[in-house]
N, C-alpha and C positions, 0 to 999 in steps of 0.2 A: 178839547178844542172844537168851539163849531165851525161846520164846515162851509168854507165860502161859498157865497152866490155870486152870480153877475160874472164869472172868469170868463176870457175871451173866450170865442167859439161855443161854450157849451159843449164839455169835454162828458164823455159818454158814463164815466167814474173818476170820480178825485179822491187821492188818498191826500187830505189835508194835512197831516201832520210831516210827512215826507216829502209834498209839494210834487204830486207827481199827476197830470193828467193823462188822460187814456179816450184817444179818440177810435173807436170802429170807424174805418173807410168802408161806403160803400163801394164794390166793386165798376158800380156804371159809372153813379153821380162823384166817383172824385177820378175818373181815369185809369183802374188799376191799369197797370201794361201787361198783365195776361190775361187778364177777364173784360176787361172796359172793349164797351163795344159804340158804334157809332152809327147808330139810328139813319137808314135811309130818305126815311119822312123828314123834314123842316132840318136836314143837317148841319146847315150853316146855325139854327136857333142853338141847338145841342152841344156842336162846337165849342160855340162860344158859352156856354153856359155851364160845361163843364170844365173847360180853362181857366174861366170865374172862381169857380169851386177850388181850384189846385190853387190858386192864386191865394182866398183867401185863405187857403189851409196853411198856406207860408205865415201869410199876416200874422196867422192866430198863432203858432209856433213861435214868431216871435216875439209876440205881444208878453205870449205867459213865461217865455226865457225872462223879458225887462222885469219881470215879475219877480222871478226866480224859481218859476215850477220848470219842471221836468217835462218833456211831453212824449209820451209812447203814441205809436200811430202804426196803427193792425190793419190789414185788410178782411174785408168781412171774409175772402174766400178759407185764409188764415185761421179764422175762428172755425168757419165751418171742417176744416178737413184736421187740426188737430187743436185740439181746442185746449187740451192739458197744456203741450207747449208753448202758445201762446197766452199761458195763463201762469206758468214759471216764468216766461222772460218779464210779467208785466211786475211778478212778484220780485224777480234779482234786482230790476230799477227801482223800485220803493225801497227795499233791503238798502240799497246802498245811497239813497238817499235818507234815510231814520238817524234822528241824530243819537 
């Protein structure tokens, strides 16, 4: 099966046949709430520009739900500090989404 293009958001890997996307969060640019921090310079710009970001992260989750993909969503800090684990959960939601 090839693998689609154009899916909402631009999902960081799609396992096509399971319907499963996989976005990496940046820790700044989507907010984490332990690592997202909030630039003293232009704060108000930032603010709002990461609330943007959270906002469309919903969008895109929902978009590809109407769709009917699956959507995993990591924190980059997640990847960084154990990265096997976060690479079995991504694999148990494909697993059980394979028809």
């Amino acid at each position: 099966m090839d693998e689609p293009v154009g899916l909402p958001g631009s999902p960081d890997i799609r396992f096509a046949q399971a319907r499963v996307a996989v976005f990496v969060d940046g820790c700044f640019w989507h907010g984490c709430p332990q690592h997202g921090s909030q630039p003293k310079t232009n704060a108000t710009f930032w603010s709002a520009k990461i609330a943007r970001n959270r906002q469309r992260d919903r969008e895109v989750d929902a978009a590809l739900h109407n769709l009917g993909w699956s959507v995993v969503r990591v924190w980059e800090h997640e990847v960084k500090q154990d990265v096997v684990a976060v690479a079995l959960a991504i694999w148990a939601s494909v697993r059980s989404r394979e028809p």
